[in-house]
C-alpha positions in Angstrom: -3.3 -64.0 -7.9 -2.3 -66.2 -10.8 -2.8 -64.5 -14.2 -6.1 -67.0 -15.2 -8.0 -65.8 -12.3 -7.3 -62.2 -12.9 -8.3 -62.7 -16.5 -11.5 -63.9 -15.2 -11.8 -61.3 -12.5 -11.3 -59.0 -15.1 -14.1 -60.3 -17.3 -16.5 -60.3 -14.5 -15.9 -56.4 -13.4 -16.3 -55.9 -17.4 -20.1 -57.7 -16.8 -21.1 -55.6 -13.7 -20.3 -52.8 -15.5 -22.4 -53.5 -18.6 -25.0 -54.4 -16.5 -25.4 -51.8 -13.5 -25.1 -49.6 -16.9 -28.1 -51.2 -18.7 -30.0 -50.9 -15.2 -30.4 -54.7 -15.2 -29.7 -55.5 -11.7 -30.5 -59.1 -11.0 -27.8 -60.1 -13.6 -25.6 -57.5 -11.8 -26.3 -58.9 -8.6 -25.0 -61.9 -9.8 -21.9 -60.9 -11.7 -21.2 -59.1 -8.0 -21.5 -62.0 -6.5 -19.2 -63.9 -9.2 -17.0 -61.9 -8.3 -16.9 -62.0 -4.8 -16.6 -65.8 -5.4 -13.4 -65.4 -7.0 -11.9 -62.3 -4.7 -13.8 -62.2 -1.4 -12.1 -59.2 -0.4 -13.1 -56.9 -3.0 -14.7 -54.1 -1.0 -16.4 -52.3 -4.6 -17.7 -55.5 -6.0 -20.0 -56.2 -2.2 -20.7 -52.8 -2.8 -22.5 -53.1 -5.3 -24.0 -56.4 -3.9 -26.3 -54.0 -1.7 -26.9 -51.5 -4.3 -28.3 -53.7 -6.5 -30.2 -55.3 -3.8 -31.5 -52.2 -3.1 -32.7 -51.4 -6.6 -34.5 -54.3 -6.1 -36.5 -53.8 -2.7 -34.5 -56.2 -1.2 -33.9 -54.1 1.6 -33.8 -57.1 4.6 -31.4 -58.8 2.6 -29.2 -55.8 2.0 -29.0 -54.5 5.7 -28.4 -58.6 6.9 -25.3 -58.5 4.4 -24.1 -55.1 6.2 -24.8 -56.0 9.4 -23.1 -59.7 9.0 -20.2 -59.9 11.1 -18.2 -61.7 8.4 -18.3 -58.4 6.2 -17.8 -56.0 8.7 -14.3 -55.0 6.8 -16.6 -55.0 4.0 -19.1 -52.8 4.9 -17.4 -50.2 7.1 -17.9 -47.6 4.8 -21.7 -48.0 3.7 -23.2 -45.9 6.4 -25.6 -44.3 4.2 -26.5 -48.0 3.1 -27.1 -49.3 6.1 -29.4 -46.3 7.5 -31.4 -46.2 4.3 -32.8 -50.0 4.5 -33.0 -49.5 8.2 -35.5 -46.3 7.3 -37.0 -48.3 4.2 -37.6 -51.1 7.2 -40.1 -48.8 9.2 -36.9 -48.6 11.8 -36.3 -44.6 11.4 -35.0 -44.5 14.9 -32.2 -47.2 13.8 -31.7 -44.9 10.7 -31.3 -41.8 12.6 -29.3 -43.6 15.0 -26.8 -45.0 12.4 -26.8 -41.5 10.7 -25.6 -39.9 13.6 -22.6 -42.1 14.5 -21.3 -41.7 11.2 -17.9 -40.1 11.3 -19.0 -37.4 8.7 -22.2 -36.0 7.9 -22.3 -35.8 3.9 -24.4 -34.4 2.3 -26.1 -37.3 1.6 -26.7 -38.3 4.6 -28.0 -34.6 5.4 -31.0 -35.6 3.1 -31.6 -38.7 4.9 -31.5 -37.2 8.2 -34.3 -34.8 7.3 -36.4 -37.4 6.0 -36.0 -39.4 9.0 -36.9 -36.7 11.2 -40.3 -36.0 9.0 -40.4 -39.8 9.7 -40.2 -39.1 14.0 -42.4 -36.3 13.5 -39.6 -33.9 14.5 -41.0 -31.7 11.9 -39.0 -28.2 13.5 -35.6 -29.7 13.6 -36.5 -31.5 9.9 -37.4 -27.6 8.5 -34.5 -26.2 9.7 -32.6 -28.9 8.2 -34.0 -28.5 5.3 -33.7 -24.8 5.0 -29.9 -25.2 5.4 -30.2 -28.0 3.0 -32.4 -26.0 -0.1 -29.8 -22.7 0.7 -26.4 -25.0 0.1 -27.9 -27.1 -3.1 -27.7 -26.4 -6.4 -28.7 -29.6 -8.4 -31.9 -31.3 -10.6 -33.4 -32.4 -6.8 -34.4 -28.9 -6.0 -37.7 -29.1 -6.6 -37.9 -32.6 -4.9 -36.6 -30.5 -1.8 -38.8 -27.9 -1.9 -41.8 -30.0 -2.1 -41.0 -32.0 0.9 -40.4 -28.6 3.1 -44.2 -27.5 2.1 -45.1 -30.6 3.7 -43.0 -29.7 6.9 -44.4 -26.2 7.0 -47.9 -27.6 6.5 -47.1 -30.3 9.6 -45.2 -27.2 11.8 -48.7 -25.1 11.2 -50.7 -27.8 13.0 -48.4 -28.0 16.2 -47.6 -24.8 16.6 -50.6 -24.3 18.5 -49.3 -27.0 20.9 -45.7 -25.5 21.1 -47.4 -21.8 22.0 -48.9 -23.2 24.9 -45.6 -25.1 26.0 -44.0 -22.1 25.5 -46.4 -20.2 27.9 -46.0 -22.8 30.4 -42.4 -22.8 30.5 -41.9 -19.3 31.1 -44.0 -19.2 33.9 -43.2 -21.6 35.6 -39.7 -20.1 35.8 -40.9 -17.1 37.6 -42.3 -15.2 34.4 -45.3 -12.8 34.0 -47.9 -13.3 31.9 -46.6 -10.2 29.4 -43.2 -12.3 29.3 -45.3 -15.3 28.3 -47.4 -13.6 25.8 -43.7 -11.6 24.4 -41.9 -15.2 24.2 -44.7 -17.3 22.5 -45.4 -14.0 20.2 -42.3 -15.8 18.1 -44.3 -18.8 17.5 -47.6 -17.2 16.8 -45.5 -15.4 13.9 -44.3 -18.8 12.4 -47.5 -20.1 13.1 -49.0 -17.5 10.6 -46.5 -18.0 8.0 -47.2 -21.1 7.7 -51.1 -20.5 7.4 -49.7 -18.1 4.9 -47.9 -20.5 2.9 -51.0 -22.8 3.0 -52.9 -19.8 1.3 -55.2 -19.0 4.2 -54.3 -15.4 4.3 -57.1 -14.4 6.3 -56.3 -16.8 8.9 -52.4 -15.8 8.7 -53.5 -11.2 8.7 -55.9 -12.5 12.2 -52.3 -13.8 13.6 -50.5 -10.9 12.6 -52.0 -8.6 13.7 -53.3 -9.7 17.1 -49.0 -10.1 17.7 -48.2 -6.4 16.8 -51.4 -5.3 18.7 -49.6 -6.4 21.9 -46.6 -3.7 20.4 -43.7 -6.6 21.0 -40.3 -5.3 21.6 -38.3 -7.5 19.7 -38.3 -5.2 16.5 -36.8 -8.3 14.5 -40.2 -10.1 15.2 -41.8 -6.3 14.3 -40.7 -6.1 11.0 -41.4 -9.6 9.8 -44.8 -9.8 11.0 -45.4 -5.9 9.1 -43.6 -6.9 5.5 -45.9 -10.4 5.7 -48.8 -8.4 6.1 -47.9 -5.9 3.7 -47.0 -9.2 1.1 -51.1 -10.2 1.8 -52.3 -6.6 1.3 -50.7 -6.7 -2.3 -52.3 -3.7 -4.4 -55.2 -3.7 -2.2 -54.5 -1.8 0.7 -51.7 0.7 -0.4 -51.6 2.8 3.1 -51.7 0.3 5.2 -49.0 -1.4 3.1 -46.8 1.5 3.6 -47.7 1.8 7.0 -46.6 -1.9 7.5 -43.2 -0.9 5.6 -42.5 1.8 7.7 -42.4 -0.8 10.3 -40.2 -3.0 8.3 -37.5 -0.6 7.5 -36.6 1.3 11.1 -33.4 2.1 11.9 -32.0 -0.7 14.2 -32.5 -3.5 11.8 -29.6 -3.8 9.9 -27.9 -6.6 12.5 -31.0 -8.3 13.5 -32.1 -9.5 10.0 -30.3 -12.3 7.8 -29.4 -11.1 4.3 -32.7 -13.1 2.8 -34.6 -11.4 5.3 -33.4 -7.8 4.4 -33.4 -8.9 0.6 -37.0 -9.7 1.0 -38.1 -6.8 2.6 -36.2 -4.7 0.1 -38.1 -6.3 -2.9 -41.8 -5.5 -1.6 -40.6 -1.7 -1.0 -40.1 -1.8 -4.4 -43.3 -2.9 -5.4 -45.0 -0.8 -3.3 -43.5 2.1 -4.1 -44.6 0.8 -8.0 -48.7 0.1 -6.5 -48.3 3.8 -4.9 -46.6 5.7 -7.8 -45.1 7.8 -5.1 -41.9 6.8 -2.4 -38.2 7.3 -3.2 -37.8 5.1 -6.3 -33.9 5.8 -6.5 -33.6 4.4 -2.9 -35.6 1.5 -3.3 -33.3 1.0 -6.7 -30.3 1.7 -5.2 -31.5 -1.1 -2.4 -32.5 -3.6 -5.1 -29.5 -2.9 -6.8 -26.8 -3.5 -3.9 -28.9 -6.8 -2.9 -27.0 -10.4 -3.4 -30.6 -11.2 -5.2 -29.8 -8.7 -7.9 -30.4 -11.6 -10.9 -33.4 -13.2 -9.9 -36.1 -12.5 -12.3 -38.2 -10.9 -10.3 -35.8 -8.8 -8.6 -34.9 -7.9 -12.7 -38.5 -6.9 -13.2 -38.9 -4.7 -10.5 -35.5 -2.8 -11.2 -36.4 -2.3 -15.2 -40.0 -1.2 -14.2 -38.9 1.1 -11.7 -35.8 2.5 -14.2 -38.1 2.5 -17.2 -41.0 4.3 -15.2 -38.1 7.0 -14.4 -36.9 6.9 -18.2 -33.3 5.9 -17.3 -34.0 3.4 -20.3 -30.5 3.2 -21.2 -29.3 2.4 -17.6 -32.1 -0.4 -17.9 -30.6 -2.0 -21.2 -26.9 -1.9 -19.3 -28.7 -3.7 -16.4 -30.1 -6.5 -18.7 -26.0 -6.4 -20.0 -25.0 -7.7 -16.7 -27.8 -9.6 -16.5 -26.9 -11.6 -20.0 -22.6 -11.4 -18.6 -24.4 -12.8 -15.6 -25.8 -15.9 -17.1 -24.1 -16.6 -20.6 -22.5 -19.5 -20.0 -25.4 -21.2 -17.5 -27.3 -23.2 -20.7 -29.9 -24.3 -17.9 -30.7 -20.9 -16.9 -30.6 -19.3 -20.6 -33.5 -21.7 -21.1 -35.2 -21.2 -18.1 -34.9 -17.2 -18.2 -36.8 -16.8 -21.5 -39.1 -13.9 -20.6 -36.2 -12.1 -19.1 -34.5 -11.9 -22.5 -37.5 -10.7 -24.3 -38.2 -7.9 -21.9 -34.4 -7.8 -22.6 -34.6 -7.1 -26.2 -37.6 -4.4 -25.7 -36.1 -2.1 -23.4 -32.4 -2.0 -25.6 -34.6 -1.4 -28.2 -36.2 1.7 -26.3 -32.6 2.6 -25.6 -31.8 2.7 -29.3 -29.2 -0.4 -28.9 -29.9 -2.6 -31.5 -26.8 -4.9 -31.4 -27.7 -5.2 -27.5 -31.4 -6.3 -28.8 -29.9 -8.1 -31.8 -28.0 -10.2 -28.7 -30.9 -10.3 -26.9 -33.0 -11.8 -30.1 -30.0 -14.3 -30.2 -30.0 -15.7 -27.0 -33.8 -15.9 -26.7 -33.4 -18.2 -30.2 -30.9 -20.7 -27.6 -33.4 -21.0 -25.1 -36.1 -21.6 -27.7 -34.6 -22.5 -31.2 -38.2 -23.1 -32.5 -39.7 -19.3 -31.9 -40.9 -18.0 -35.1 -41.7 -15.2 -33.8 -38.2 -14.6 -32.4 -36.6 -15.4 -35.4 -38.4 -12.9 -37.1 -37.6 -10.0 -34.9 -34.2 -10.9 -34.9 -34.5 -10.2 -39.3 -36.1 -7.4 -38.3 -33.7 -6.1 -36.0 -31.2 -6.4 -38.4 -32.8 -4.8 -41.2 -33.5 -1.6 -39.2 -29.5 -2.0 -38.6 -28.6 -2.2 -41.7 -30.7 0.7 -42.8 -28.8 3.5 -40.0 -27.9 6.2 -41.4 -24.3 5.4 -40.8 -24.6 2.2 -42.7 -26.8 4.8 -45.5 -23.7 7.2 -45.9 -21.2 3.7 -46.4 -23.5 2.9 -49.3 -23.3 5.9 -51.1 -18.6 5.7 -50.2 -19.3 2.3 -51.8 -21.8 3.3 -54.6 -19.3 5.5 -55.7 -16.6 3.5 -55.6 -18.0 0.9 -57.6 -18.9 3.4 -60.1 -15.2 4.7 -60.4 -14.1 1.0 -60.9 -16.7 0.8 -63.5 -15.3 3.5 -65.4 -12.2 2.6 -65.0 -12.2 -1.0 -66.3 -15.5 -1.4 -68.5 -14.2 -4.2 -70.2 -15.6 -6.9 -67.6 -19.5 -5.1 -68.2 -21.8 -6.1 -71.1 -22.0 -3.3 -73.9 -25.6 -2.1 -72.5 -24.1 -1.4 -69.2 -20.9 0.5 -69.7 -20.6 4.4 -69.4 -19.3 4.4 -73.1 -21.6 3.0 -74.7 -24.2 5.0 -76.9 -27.2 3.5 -77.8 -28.2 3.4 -81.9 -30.4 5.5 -83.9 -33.0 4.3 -86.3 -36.6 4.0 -86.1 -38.0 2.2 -83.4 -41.3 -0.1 -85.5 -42.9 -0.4 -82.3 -44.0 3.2 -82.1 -45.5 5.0 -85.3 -44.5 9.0 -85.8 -47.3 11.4 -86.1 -47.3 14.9 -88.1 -43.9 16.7 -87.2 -42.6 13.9 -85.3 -45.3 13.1 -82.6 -46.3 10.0 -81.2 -50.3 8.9 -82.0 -50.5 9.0 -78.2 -49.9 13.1 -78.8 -51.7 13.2 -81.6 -54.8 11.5 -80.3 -54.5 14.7 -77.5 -55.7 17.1 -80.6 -58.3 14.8 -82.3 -61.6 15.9 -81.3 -62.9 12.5 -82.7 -60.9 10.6 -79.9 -61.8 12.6 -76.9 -64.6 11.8 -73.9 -66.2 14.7 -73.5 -67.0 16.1 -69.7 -70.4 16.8 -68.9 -69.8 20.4 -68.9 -68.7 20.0 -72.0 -71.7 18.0 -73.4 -73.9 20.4 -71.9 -72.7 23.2 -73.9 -72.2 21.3 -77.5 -74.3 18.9 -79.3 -72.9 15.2 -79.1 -70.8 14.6 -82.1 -70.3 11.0 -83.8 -67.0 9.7 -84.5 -66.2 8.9 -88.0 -65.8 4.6 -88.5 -62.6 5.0 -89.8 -60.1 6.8 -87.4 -56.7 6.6 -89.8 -55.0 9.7 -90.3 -53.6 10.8 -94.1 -50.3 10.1 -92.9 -50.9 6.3 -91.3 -52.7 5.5 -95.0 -49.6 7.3 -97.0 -47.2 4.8 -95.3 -49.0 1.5 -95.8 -49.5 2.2 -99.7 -45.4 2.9 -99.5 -45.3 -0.6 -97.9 -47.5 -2.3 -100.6 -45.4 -0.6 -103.4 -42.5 -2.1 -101.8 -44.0 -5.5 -101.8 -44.3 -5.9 -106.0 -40.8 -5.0 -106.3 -39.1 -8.3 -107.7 
């Protein structure tokens, strides 16, 4: 390539870029294809040929480019391309097809997948698919996800009804009883009520329930789901039926026929219940919660301090919120998301007398919300009440001293007024007049009659006397004559 037309390559990638950046994709589709004028071959400027005709709903166009024979070098990498316009195109069997053959399934083509099946209506394989998807993600589309598998469970609660039947069918025309039948589809009555459950009809969902543990099914796995669902409806309303349903949920026998979200699940609502009761082992259902992989989910926090606080362990509840803060620190997003867990943070160290753990508490509730007033100003207060221990009380007085000693020992840097040494002068102070024999007029006004309100006992036992009009004493007249001799001297 001579050096001209790899200055002007160069120039051109430098224009895609600026505008696939600025989101202005018609004048980076035709940089792209500027591009491709000059180097045919260049594999990342055709890909963004389709990208930017995908941006702009030029799907037809994009899939003809992919599926042009002339660019089959081209294109042999842009499987997820191709599948998406074919699924954009109304052609999700095409899509799903394409998806398929692809030599790896990324994750990004696990996302398509599932929406393709929604697409074919193969709503059980799509909510499994999704499940594995929402377990293995950890990104901004997570509440994309989740939305899109309410709509699969609200699809899967419609044909379940269908797939029960099927089910039925099946097993007897393989030579099965009725009981086998009703044991088999049992499992799909179950998902059949969670998914009424998860639509909120709960009364429809408990019906479901509890017509399957009526028939005593021996799988115990489908036993103990069916009781912790019920006893997750019952709530606080029905606390001996709840435990009743627990009971059922916690046999021995379980511990390999459950997944670890299952147990985890199961676990949490003993815990509650055991809160709506006020009765149960506490310590086991705390020792369960606290062995459990779901240990620092808020909830899962707010069971454990309510069941440690109701116990009084309040200092083993502020080491749990320790962990909890080790346990998310450096996570900005979930600092900011896990706001009321730091203020229930901050109470209970405070219950347990830690006031640097509330202090940090205080601190990292002022991250997740720099512009709580309130916050701010139990964090002050916090640090007043630190400041005023009464280890920090006997410093002061080591320091009071101290500072007293270097006082006395170099006065010179003190004003006069201020230093140990200094003595104040005598002479007569003009702003207070001397009675008889030294008293103030303040004292002496305590032994003139004339001057004193008298009490109504006392005005009920002596006639009311009248002050004199002039109230100078001898003394007070002496001393202003002395002052106007002093004033003709020349």
């Amino acid at each position: 390539m001579s050096a001209n037309k790899e200055n002007n390559l160069v120039q051109a990638y430098v224009e895609l870029n600026k505008f696939c950046q600025s989101g202005e994709y018609e004048r980076a589709l035709k940089a792209s294809g500027k591009i491709l004028q000059i180097a045919p071959t260049e594999q990342k400027a055709f890909h963004c040929k389709i990208i930017c005709l995908i941006q702009l709903h030029n799907f037809k166009e994009a899939l003809g480019a992919i599926t042009n024979p002339k660019n089959a070098g081209l294109a042999s990498d842009l499987v997820f391309e191709k599948a998406y316009t074919q699924y954009r195109l109304n052609c999700p069997k095409d899509a799903l097809e394409t998806v398929d053959n692809a030599p790896e399934l990324t994750p990004a083509l696990k996302e398509l997948r599932a929406q393709i099946l929604y697409r074919l209506e193969q709503y059980q394989e799509c909510y499994n698919l999704y499940r594995e998807i929402v377990k293995n993600s950890t990104d901004e589309y997570e509440d994309e996800r989740k939305t899109n598998m309410s709509a699969v469970v609200a699809n899967l609660g419609e044909l379940n009804p269908k797939a029960e039947q099927l089910c039925s069918e099946s097993v007897i025309d393989d030579g099965g009883t009725e009981e086998e039948a009703k044991e088999e589809a049992a499992i799909i009555r179950v998902q059949q009520a969670y998914c009424q459950q998860q639509m909120g009809k709960e009364k429809e969902a408990t019906s479901i329930y509890q017509n399957v543990l009526k028939d005593k099914p021996s799988d115990q796995a489908l036993v103990a789901i069916a009781s912790n669902n019920l006893a997750v409806i019952n709530r606080d309303a029905n606390v001996f039926d709840s435990r009743k349903r627990m009971k059922a949920a916690t046999q021995e026998g379980l511990e390999h026929k459950l997944n670890s979200r299952q147990k985890a699940s199961i676990t949490y609502n003993q815990a509650i219940l055991a809160i709506y009761s006020n009765q149960g082992d506490r310590k086991a259902a705390i020792k369960l919660l606290e062995e459990s992989e779901y240990k620092y989910r808020p909830g899962v926090i707010g069971v454990l301090c309510t069941l440690l606080t109701a116990d009084n362990e309040h200092e083993r509840a502020s080491r749990l919120f320790t962990e909890v803060y080790q346990h998310y620190k450096n996570d900005e997003e979930q600092v900011r998301n896990l706001r009321a867990v730091w203020r229930a943070a901050a109470d209970c160290h405070s219950r347990a007398g830690d006031s640097a753990a509330a202090a940090r508490a205080h601190e990292t509730l002022v991250r997740a919300a720099p512009g709580d007033k309130r916050t701010l100003a139990r964090l002050g207060k916090i640090d007043i009440e630190a400041l005023e221990s009464s280890k920090w009380m006997m410093g002061a007085k080591v320091v009071k001293k101290t500072v007293q000693s270097k006082q006395e020992q170099s006065p010179g840097w003190l004003p006069k007024y201020e230093r140990t040494a200094y003595r104040k002068r005598r002479g007569i102070r003009r702003d207070v007049i001397k009675g008889s024999q030294g008293m103030t007029t303040t004292a002496v006004d305590q032994y003139d009659m004339s001057k004193q309100t008298p009490t109504p006992a006392a005005a009920a036992k002596s006639p009311r006397v009248e002050a004199p009009k002039s109230t100078e004493s001898a003394w007070q007249r002496k001393q202003q004559q002395k002052k106007k001799g002093k004033g003709r001297k020349w």
